[in-house]
C-alpha positions in Angstrom: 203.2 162.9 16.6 199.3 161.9 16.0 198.7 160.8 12.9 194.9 161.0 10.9 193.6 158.9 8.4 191.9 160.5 5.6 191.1 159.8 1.9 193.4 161.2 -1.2 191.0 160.9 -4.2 193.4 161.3 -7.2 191.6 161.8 -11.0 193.3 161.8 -13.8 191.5 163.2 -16.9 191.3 165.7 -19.9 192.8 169.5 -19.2 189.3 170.6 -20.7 187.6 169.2 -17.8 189.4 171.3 -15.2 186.9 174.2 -14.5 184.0 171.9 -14.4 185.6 169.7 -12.1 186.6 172.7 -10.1 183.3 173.6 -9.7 182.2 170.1 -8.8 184.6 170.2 -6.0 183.1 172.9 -4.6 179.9 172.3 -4.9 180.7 168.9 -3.0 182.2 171.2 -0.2 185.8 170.4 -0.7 187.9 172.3 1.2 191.1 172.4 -0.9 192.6 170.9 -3.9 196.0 170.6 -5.8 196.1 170.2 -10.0 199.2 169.8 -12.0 200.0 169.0 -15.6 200.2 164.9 -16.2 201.4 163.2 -19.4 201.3 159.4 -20.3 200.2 156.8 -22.1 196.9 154.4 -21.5 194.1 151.7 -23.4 193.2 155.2 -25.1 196.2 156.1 -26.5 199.6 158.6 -25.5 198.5 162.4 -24.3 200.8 164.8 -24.3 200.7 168.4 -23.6 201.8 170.3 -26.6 198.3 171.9 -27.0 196.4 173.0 -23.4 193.0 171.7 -24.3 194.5 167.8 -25.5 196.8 167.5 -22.2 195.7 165.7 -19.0 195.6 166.9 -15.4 196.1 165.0 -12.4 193.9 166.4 -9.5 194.3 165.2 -6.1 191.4 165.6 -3.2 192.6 165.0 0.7 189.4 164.4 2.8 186.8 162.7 4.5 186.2 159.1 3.3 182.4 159.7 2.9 183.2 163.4 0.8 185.3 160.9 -1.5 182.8 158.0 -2.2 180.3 161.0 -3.4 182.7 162.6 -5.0 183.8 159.7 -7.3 180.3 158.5 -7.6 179.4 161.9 -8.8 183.0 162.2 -11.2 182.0 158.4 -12.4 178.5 159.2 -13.1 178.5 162.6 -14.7 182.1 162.2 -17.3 182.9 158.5 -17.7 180.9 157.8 -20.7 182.5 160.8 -22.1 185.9 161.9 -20.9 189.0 160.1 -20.4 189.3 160.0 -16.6 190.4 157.7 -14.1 190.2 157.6 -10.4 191.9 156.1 -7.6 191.5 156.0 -3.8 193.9 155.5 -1.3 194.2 156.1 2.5 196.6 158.8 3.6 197.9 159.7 6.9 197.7 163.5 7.8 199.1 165.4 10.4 196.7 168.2 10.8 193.1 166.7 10.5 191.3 170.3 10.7 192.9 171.2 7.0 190.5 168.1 5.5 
C-alpha cells in the first residue's frame, strides 16, 4: 500500500471564529475540512462550552505543505493579536493523495 505525505494543519480557537475561518479556507482553495467541538484549559484560562459563542473549535486542514504555510501565515497574521487560537503542523501519511 503507497503511502503520501501531506500536511494536517490543526487550529484551535474561539467557536465565533468558525465562519470566518470557513471562508478563509476557501478562499485559500482548501479542498475539505473537518471541525468539532474542543474544550480545555490554557495560559488564557479554562473554555468550556456551555454557551456556543465562548466554546473553542478544533479545525483540522489535510493538504499540501505549501497550502499550509499560507494558510497559517494568513490565520497568524489576520486573528493572533485578537483571538485565542493556536496552530500546529504535523506530517501525515495519506492513502489517497488526489482527496488533498
Amino acid at each position: 500500500m503507497e503511502r503520501h505525505v501531506r500536511r494536517l494543519l490543526t487550529v484551535i480557537t474561539e467557536a465565533s471564529l468558525e465562519r470566518s475561518l470557513v471562508s478563509d479556507l476557501k478562499e485559500f482553495g482548501a479542498r475539505g475540512y473537518t471541525i468539532t467541538d474542543a474544550r480545555g484549559q490554557g495560559h488564557r484560562g479554562k473554555r468550556a462550552l456551555e454557551w456556543e459563542h465562548s466554546g473553542n473549535i478544533r479545525l483540522e486542514v489535510i493538504c499540501d505543505a505549501a497550502l499550509a504555510d499560507r494558510l497559517a501565515a494568513h490565520l497568524r497574521e489576520r486573528y493572533y493579536d485578537h483571538y485565542a487560537m493556536i496552530l500546529f503542523v504535523q506530517d501525515v501519511e495519506v492513502l489517497r493523495p488526489e482527496k488533498f
